[in-house]
Structures are given as C-alpha cells and as structure tokens.
N, C-alpha and C positions, 0 to 999 in steps of 0.2 A: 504493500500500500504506500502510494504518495499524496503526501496532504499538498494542497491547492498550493499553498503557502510558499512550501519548499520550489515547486514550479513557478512560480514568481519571481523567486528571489534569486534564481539562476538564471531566467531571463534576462532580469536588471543586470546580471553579472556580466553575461555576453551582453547587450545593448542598453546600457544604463537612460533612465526617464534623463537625467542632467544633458543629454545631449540635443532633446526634442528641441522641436522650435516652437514658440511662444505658444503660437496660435490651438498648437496641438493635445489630444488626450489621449494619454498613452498607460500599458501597464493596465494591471487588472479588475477590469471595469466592474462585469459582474461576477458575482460568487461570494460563496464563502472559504475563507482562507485557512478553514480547519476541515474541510471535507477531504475525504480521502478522492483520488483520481485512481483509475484503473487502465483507462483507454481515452487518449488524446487526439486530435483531428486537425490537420492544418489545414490551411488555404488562405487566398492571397485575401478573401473579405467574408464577409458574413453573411449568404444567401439563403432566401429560402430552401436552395435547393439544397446548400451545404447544411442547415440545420437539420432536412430532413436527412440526411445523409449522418448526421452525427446521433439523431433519434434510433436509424436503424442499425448502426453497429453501436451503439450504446454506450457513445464518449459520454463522457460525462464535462468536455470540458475542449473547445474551439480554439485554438493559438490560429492568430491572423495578422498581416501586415496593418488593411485598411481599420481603424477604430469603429465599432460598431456604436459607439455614442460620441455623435460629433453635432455640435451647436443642437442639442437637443430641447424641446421647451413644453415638449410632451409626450404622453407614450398612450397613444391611442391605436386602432385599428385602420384606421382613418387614412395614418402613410405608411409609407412602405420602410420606415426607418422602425419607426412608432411598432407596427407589426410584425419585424422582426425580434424588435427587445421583448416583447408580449409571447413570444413562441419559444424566445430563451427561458424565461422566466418558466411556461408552462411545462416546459420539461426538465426542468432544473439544469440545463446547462448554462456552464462559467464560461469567461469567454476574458483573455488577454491579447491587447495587440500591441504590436510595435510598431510606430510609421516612421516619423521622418525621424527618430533615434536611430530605428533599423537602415533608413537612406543612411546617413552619414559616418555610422558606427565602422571602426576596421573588420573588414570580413563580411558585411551586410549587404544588402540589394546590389550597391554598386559595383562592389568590389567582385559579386556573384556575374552580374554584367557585364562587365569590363572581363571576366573570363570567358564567357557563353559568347563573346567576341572574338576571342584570342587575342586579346591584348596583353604584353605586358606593360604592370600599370605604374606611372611616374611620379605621380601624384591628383589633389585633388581639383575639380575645377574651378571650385568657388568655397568659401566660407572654411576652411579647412585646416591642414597642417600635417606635422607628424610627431605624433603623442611621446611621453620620456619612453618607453618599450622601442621608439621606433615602427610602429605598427603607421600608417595613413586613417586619415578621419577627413570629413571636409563632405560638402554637397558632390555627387558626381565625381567622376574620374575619369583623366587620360592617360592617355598609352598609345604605343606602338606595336604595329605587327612585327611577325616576321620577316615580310618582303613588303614591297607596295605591290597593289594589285588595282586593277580594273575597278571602276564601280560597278560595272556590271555583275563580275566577279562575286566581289566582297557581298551585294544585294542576297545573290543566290547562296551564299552559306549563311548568312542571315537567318532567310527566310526558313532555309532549315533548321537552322541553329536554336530558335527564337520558337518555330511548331507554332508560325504565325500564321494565318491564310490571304496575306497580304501583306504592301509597306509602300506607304506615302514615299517620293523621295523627289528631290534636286538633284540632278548630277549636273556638277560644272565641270565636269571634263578630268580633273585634276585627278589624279591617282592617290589612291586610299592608303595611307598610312599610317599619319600623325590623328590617330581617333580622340575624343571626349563621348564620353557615354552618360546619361540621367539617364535614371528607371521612373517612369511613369510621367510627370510634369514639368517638363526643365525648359522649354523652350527661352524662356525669359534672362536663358546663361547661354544665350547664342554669342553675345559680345566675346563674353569671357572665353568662351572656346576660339575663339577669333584671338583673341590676345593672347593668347597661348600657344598661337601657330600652329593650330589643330586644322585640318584638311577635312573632317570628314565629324559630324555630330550626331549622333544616335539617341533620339530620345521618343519623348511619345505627344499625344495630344498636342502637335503643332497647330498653329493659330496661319493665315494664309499671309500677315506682315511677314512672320516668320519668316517664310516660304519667301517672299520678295528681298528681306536682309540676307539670307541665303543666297540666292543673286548677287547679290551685290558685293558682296565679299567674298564672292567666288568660291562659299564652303557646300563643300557637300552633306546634304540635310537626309538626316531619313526617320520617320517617326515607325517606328516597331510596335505599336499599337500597346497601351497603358497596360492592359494584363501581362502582355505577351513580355515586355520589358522590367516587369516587377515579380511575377510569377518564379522566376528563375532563384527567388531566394528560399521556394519551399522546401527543397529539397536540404539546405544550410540549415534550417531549424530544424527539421529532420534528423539534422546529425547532432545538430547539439543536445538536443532533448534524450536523444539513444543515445546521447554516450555520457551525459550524466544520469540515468535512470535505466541501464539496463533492461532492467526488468518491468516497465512502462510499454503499453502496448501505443505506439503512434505511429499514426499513417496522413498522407496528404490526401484530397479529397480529390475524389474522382468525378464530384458533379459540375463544377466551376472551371469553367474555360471561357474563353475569348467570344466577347459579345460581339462584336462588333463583326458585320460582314460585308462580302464586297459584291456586287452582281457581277 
C-alpha cells in the first residue's frame, strides 16, 4: 500500500510547485493525502474518457500534466470542467498535476521533447538557466542535430516521431539544424529562438502572426499539434513513479489522444 501522500511528495521531489508560474495550480488538487493508492493512471489531462478509463481499471488516483482545477468558480454539471470534478468526486478518485513546473523542470516535457527530436540539448530558450547539480531548467529548449537535414526530411521523422496525424509548418528553405522546441504553447518565444540562432522552432498552437514573423526571419516554424508535443512526457512519469514505488500498479491511459484532425 501507498498512501496519496507519499505520491505527492515524490512528485514535488522530481518537479517541485517552487518552479510553477504564477498564474498556475499545480500539485495535489483532489484527495485525501492519507488514503492508501493501489493503481495509478497517467495522461496528458483529465477526460471524461480518461476518468472512465481510470473507473474501469480501478485507479484510484489520475497523475496528469494539464491541472484539472484551473480558474475554477464553480462545480456544476453545467460545464464540462465543472462535470468532470463532479465525476472525480463521485468515484473517489484523486487526481495530481504538474504543468508549467513539469515544462521547465530538468528532465520534464521539454527536455522529453527536445529528445523525441533528436536533439542534443544546449540549453534553455527563455526564462531558465542551469541549476548548482548542473542539470538545465528554463521555458523550452534548444539543441542540435546530428547533421543538418532537409525540412522536408526533419517534417517526416516528426510526424512519426511525435504519432501526430498532421503538422502546420513554414519552410524557408534553410536546413534544419540549430532547433528550439516548446511543448504545447510557446509561440510567443518565437523572438527568442531567433536570438538564439535557432533555424528551425517546434512548438504547438501557432497563432497565423506567428506564421508571418516566421517569414520574416527566415525560421523554420512547425506546430506539432499541443497533445502530440506534450504527451511525450507520459511515459517520464511513468518511470519515475515505477521506480520509486515498485510495487505501484501505473499505466498511461489509452483513451486520450490527439483531438485535433485534419480532412
């Protein structure tokens, strides 16, 4: 048996709240911190579909990136925020999340991205540094390939790499090297990849200015679609939870994939 608690306080350990950004709610939202867990369930947020999916194998307890109580002001039936806390509640499951701690933290979303790239990574793109361990923190991260390649190229390992069914992109011509990568919302640190001497930006939810400063500074833009570029850290809590809890049954959720489709 492991109490709630103790899964808590290992999570803080790998991605500490001290790192979140202001705005955010992070760490363990619902539950009780004395209940015993048996069987845990990961995924990138907190779906109906994934709740029913933690009902039928009988977690008692959802670790996810997205916070499932964000600017909340009531819990009715009514939204679909509201009626998912109402479905936690009715089946007693707990539920912790990490976000932008998990972006910036060493080892976390981007650090997971910046590999599912091949990159090795330099450091970070904005807001960052490197901690007394020498470990990297910061928003984002770049890095270098192996070789320069094609964008054509670089798209098509991508799109497999990533198990996306699509990808927005720019190509100005210039060959893929010097990457910067965000998981999920980064566009707004297009500058910064640009000052950086980065060739090539990977992020998600691009806005269509974006798309036109992309142009103009001649970078290569490609939005890898917000699941598809965040999802790649389920597998990293995965490992950390199995290997401080051996004997913890945890698996990543098989009903939550990529909404978003293309005709």
């Amino acid at each position: 048996m492991v109490k709630l608690s103790e899964i808590s306080n290992i999570i803080e350990n790998y991605a500490p709240s001290s790192l979140k950004m202001d705005f955010d709610n992070v760490g363990l939202l619902i539950g009780d911190r004395d209940r015993n867990i048996n069987r845990v369930l990961i995924a990138l947020e907190i779906t109906e579909q994934v709740i029913d999916e933690a009902v039928e194998i009988n977690a008692e307890l959802i670790v996810t990136h997205h916070p499932v109580l964000f600017s909340l002001k009531s819990i009715t039936p009514e939204t679909p925020q509201g009626k998912r806390v109402m479905k936690l509640l009715e089946h007693k499951i707990s539920a912790i999340c990490m976000h932008t701690n998990l972006d910036i933290v060493s080892g976390g979303v981007n650090d997971a991205l910046a590999a599912i790239a091949g990159l090795s990574v330099i450091g970070p793109l904005a807001d960052g540094g490197i901690d007394q361990s020498g470990k990297i923190y910061g928003i984002g991260r770049t890095g270098k390939l192996g070789r320069k390649m094609p964008m054509s190229e670089f798209l098509a390992f991508l799109k497999n790499a990533l198990h996306t069914n699509g990808l927005r992109y720019y190509d100005s011509g210039r060959p893929v090297y010097h990457v910067a990568v965000g998981g999920g919302s980064c566009g707004e640190y297009l500058e910064e990849a640009v000052k950086l001497g980065c060739d090539t930006f990977l992020t998600a939810d691009i806005k269509y200015d974006s798309f036109l400063d992309a142009r103009y500074y001649q970078l290569n833009l490609i939005d890898g679609d917000h699941f598809c570029t965040e999802n790649v850290v389920t597998p990293v809590l995965l490992r950390w939870l199995s290997k401080a809890f051996p004997d913890l049954n945890v698996q990543i959720s098989k009903s939550h994939g990529q909404t978003v489709q293309f005709f």
